[in-house]
C-alpha positions in Angstrom: -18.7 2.6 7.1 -18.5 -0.7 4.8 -18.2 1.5 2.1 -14.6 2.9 3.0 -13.1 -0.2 5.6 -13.8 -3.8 5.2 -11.7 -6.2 7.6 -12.8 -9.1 5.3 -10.1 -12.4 4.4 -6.5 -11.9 5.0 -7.2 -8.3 6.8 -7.7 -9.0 10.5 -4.1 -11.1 10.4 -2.7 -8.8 8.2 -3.5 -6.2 10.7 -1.9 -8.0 13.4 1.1 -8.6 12.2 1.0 -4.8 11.2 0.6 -3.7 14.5 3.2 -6.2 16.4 6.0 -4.7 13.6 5.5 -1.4 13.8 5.5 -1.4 18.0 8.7 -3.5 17.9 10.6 -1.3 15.1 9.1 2.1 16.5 10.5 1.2 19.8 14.2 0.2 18.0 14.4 3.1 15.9 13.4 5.3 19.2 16.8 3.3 20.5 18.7 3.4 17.5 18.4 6.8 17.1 18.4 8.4 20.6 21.9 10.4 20.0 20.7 11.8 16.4 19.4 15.3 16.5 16.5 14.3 13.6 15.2 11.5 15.9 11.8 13.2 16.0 11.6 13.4 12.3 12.7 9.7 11.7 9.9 8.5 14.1 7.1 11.1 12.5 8.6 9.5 8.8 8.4 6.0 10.5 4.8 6.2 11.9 3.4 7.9 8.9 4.5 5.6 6.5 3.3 2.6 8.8 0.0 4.6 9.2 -0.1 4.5 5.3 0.3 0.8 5.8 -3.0 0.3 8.0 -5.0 2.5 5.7 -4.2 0.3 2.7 -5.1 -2.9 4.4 -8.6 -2.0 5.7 -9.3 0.0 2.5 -12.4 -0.6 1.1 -12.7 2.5 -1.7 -10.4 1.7 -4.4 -9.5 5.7 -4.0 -8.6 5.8 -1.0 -6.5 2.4 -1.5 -4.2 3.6 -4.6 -3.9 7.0 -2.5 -2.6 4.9 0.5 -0.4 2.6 -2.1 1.3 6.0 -3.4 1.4 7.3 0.4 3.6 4.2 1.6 6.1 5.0 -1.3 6.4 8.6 -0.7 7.1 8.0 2.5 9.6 5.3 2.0 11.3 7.0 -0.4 11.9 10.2 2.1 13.4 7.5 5.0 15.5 6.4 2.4 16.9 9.9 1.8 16.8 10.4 5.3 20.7 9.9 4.8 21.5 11.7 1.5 25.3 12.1 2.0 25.6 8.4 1.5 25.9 8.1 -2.7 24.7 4.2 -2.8 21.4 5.3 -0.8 20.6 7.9 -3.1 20.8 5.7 -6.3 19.2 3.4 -5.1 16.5 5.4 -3.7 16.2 7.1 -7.2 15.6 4.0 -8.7 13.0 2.7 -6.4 11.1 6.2 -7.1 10.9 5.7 -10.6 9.7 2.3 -10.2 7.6 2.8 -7.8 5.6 5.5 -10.3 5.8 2.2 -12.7 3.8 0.1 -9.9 1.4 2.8 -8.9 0.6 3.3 -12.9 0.6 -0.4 -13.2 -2.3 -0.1 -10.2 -4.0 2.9 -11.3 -4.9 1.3 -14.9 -6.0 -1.9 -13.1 -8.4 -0.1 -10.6 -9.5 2.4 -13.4 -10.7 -0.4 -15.1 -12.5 -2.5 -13.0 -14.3 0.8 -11.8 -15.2 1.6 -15.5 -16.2 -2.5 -15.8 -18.0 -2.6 -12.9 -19.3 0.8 -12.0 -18.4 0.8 -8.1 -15.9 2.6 -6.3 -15.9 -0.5 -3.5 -13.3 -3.5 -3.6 -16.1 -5.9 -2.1 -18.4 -5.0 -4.6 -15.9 -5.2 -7.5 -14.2 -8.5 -6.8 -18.1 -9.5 -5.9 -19.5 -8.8 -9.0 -16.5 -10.5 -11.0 -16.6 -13.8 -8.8 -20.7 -14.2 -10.0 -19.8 -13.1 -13.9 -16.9 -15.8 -13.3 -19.4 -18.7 -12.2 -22.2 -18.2 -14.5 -20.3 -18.3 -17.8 -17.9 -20.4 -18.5 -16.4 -18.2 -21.1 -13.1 -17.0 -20.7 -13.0 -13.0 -18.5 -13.4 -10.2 -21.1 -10.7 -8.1 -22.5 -11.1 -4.7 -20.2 -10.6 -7.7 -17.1 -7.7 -9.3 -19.0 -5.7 -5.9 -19.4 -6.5 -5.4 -15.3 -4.9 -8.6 -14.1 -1.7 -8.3 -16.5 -2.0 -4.8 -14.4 -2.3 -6.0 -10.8 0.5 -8.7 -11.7 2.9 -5.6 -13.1 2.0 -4.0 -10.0 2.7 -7.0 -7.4 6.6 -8.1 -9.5 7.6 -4.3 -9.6 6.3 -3.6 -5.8 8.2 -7.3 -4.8 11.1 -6.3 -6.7 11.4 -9.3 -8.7 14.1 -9.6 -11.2 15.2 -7.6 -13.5 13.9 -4.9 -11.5 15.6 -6.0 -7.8 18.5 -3.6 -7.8 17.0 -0.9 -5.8 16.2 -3.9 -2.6 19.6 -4.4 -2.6 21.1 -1.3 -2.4 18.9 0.3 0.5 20.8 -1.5 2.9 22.5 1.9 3.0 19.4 3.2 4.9 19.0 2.8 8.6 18.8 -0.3 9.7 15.0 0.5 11.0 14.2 1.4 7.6 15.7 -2.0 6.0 13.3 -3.8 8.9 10.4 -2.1 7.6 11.0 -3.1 4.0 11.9 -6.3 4.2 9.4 -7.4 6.9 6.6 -5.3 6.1 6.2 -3.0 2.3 8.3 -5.5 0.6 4.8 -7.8 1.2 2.4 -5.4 -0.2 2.2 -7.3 -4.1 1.7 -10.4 -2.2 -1.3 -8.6 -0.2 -2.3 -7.1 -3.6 -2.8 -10.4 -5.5 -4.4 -12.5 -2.4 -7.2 -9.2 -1.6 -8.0 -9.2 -5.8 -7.7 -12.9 -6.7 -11.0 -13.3 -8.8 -10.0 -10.3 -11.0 -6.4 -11.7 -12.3 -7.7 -15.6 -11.0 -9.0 -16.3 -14.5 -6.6 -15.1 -17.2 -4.5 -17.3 -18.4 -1.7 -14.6 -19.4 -1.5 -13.3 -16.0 -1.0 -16.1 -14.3 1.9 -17.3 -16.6 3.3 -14.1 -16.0 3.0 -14.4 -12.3 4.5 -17.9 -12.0 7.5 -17.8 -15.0 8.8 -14.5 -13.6 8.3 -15.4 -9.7 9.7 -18.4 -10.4 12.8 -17.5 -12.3 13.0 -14.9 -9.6 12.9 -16.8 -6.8 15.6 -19.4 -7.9 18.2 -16.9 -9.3 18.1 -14.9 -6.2 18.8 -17.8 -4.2 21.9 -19.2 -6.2 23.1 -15.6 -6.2 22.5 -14.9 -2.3 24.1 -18.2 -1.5 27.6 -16.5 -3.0 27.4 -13.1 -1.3 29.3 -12.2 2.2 27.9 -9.6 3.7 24.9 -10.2 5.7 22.6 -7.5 5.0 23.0 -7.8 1.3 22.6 -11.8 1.6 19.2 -10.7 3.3 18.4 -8.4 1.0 18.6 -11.5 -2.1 17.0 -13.7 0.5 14.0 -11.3 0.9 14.0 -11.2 -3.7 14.3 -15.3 -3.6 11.1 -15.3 -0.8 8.8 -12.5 -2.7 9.1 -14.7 -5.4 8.3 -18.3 -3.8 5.7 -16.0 -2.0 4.5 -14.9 -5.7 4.6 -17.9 -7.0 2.5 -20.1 -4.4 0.1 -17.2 -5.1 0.0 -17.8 -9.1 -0.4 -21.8 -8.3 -3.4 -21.3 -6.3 -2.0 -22.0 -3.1 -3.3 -19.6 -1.1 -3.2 -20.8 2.5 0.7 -21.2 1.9 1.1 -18.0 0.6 -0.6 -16.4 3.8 1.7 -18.6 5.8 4.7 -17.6 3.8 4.1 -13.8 4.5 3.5 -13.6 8.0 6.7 -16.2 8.8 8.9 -14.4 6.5 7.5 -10.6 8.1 8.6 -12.3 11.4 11.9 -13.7 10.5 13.2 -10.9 8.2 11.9 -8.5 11.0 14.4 -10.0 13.9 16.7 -10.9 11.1 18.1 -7.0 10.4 17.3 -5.4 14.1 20.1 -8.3 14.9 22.1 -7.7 12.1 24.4 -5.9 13.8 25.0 -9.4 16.2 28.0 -11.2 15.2 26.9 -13.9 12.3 29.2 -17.0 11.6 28.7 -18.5 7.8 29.6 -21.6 7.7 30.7 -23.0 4.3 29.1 -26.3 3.3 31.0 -30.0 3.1 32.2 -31.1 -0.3 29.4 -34.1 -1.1 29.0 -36.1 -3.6 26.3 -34.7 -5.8 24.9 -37.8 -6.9 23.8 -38.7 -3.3 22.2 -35.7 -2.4 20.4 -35.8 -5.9 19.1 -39.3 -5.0 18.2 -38.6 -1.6 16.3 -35.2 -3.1 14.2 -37.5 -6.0 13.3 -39.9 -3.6 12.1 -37.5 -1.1 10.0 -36.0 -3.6 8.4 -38.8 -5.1 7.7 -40.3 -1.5 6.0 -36.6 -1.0 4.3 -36.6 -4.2 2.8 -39.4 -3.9 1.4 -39.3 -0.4 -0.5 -36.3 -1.6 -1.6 -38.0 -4.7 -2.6 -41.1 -2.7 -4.7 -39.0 0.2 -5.6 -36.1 -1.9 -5.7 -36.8 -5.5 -3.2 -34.5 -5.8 0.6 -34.9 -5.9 1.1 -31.1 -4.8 4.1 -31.1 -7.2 5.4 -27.7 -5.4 4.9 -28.3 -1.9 6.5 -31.4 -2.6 9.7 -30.3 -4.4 9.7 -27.8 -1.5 9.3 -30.3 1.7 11.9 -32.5 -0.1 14.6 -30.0 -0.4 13.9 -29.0 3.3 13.9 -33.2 4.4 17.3 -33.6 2.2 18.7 -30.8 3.7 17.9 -32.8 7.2 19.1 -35.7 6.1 22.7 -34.4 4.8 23.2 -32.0 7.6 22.1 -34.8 10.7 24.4 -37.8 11.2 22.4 -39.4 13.9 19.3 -41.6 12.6 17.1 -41.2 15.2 17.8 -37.1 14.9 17.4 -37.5 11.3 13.9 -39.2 11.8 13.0 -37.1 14.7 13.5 -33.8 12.9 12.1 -35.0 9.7 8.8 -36.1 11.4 8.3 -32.6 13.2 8.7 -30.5 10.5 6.3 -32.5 8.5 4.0 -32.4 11.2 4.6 -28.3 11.4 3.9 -28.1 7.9 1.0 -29.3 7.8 -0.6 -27.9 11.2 -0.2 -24.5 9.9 -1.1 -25.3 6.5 -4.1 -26.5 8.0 -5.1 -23.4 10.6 -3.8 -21.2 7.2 -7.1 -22.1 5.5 -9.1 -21.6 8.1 -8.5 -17.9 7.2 -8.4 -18.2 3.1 -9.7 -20.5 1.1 -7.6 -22.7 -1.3 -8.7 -22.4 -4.9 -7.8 -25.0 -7.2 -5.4 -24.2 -10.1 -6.9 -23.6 -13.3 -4.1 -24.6 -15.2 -2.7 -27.7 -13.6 0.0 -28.6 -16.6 1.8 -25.4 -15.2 3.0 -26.6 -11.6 5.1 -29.2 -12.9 6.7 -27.2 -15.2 7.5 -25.1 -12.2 8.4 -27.8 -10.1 10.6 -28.9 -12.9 12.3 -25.5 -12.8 12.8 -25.5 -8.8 14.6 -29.1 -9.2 16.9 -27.6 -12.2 17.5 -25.0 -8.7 17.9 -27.5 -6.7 20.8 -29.4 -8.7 22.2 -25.9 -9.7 23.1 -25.1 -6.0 23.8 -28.4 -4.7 26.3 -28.0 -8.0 27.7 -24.9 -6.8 28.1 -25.7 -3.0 28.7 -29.4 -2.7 31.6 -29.9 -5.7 33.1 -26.1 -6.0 36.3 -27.7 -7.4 34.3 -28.4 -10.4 35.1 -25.8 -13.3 31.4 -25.3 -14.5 30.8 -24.7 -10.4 33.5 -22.1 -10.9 31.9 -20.3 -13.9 28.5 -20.5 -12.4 29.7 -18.7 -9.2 31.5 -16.2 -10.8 28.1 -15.1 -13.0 26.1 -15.8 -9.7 28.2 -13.4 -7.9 28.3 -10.6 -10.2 24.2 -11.0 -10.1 23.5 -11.7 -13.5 25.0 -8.2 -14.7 21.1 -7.8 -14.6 20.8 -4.5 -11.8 24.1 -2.7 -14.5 21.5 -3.0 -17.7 19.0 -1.2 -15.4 21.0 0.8 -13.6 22.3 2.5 -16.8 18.8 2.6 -19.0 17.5 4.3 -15.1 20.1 7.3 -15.3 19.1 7.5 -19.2 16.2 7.9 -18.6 16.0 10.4 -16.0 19.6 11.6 -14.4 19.2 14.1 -12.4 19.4 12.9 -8.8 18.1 15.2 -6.2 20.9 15.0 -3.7 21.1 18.8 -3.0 17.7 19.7 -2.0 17.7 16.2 0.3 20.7 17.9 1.8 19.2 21.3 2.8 16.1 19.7 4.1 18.5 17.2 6.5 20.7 20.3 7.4 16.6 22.5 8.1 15.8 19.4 10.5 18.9 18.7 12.0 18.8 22.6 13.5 15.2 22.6 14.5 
């Protein structure tokens, strides 16, 4: 049986959290759709594609794994069609095919080469036999391993939809809301799984991981600046869920494991209640004009205090965590007018942070970065965010504000480039036979 399941690591909380989703949006899509005459189709689609899900996280053969990875997609892909009269669903569920084929080649290559490096058909055996070539030479991985981490880190950026290849995440909010649920709470997460269940293969080469971290990175801060100018909700979830793939990507490319674990399951939870209550009425407030000077001061010295706690108690200054915890302790700080409420909620979420950061590596073990010059470079890049959006939101009279937002808003122009080069490549859109099969289900 070990030779086809394993419930090793990440996999027995993975599976949880699996299994809470998909009985809490089962149960809302039975709701949601109890006046459509294709309800029983929608829930078959639903629980097949989750059922792909549970396969994939318990699979041990890397056969049946890149069978269940192409499984989820095809499944997706026909819930996403499950409306094809709506023109903004169908694009973008024709991009996300085509990309997906991009991923599941991406994973293919990797798995085909690990089996042809290591000669076994099991993922335990694989990432144990490259864990004991790691730690007995201290050469650097050879090529054939090189080429399969640049293709488990194409895999995880095209699967987590990181930019310029985001497009297609924010267009589905056409589909059902059901279907946007088990996106953005649950598939959405699967490069994140892919890179924290294979970690010794891509662990060691250098090029991956720069590839992981600049392009997470970049990912996660643009998406953010460009969510914080949208209106509607569902598309300001949809850039959230693009801005949390890649912190999530990126936490995994530092070597923070433990947060990354933490990261999924909170962000499954929250972007899980976030659409089944998106039809709830949602008040945005706008920010106060501040003066951007303070808040930069406040944010440095936050930081530093951060940095250097870590420094002084680990030997570590944990320049990420700590740009992160400062930009959540200054958002505290300018939002709360009352000291003692300032304190109070300061101390608690540092104290939250670091209880689950704790029971987090009780399940995964932290690794330790092997190249340590590149996290504060990132955390460089994250304050460059930080000063960007506090530029944006704070002082919006400002005519460089004004320019910014405009760009922000329009996304970069990135999703037009692809959009075009997409229905170049292949334009023929499959809207007609969608239509029969929804007309065949809809009368039987």
């Amino acid at each position: 049986m070990t030779e086809w399941l394993t419930f090793s690591g990440i996999r027995p909380v993975l599976l949880a959290l699996v299994v809470v989703l998909a009985f809490v949006v089962t149960n809302y899509a039975r709701t949601n759709f109890r006046l459509d005459p294709r309800r029983r189709s929608f829930i078959t689609k639903l629980i097949g594609c989750l059922t792909a899900v549970l396969i994939l996280i318990v699979s041990n053969n890397i056969v049946v794994f890149f069978a269940a990875w192409m499984a989820i997609s095809l499944q997706l892909h026909s819930l996403l069609m499950f409306y094809p009269e709506r023109d903004r669903a169908v694009l973008a569920a024709h991009k996300k095919f085509i990309l997906a084929r991009c991923s599941e080649t991406f994973l293919g290559t990797a798995l085909l080469l690990m089996y042809l490096h290591t000669g076994s058909l099991q993922l335990d055996t694989i990432l144990q036999s490259v864990t004991v070539a790691n730690t007995e030479t201290n050469a650097s991985p050879p090529l054939i391993q090189h080429v399969a981490a640049l293709c488990l880190v194409m895999a995880a950026l095209i699967k987590c939809a990181q930019l310029p290849l985001h497009g297609w995440l924010i267009q589905v909010v056409e589909a059902p809301t059901p279907v946007s649920a088990l996106l953005h709470a649950g598939i959405i997460n699967l490069g994140g799984f892919l890179l924290l269940a294979s970690t010794p293969i891509w662990g060691n080469s250098t090029v991956a991981v720069w590839l992981l971290c600049l392009v997470s990175a970049a990912s996660c801060c643009f998406a953010a600046l460009i969510m914080a100018t949208r209106i509607s909700i569902k598309v300001r979830l949809a850039w959230s869920t693009c801005a949390q793939m890649g912190l999530m990507l990126l936490e995994i490319g530092l070597g923070y494991y433990d947060l990354a674990l933490l990261h999924l399951v909170a962000h499954s939870v929250y972007k899980a209640h976030a659409f089944l209550s998106v039809s709830e009425v949602a008040i945005i407030r706008q920010p106060q004009a501040r003066s951007l000077w303070r808040v930069g001061v406040i944010f440095i010295a936050f930081q530093a205090i951060v940095a250097a706690a870590c420094g002084w108690w680990l030997n570590d200054p944990k320049w990420l965590p700590s740009a992160l915890l400062a930009m959540a302790l200054t958002t505290i700080w300018m939002n709360l007018y009352q000291p003692l409420l300032r304190v109070g909620v300061s101390v608690l979420t540092i104290a939250v942070y670091l209880a689950l950061g704790a029971l987090a590596q009780q399940v995964i073990e932290p690794q330790q970065l092997t190249q340590p010059w590149l996290e504060p470079l990132i955390a460089l890049l994250f304050n460059a965010f930080a000063f960007t959006y506090w530029l944006v939101h704070h002082t919006p009279s400002h005519s460089l504000s004004q320019r910014w937002f405009i760009t922000l808003n329009a996304g970069l122009y990135l999703d037009e480039w692809l959009t075009r080069f997409v229905l170049w490549l292949w334009p023929s859109h499959p809207i007609e036979y969608y239509q029969r099969r929804s007309q065949k289900e809809g009368l039987s």
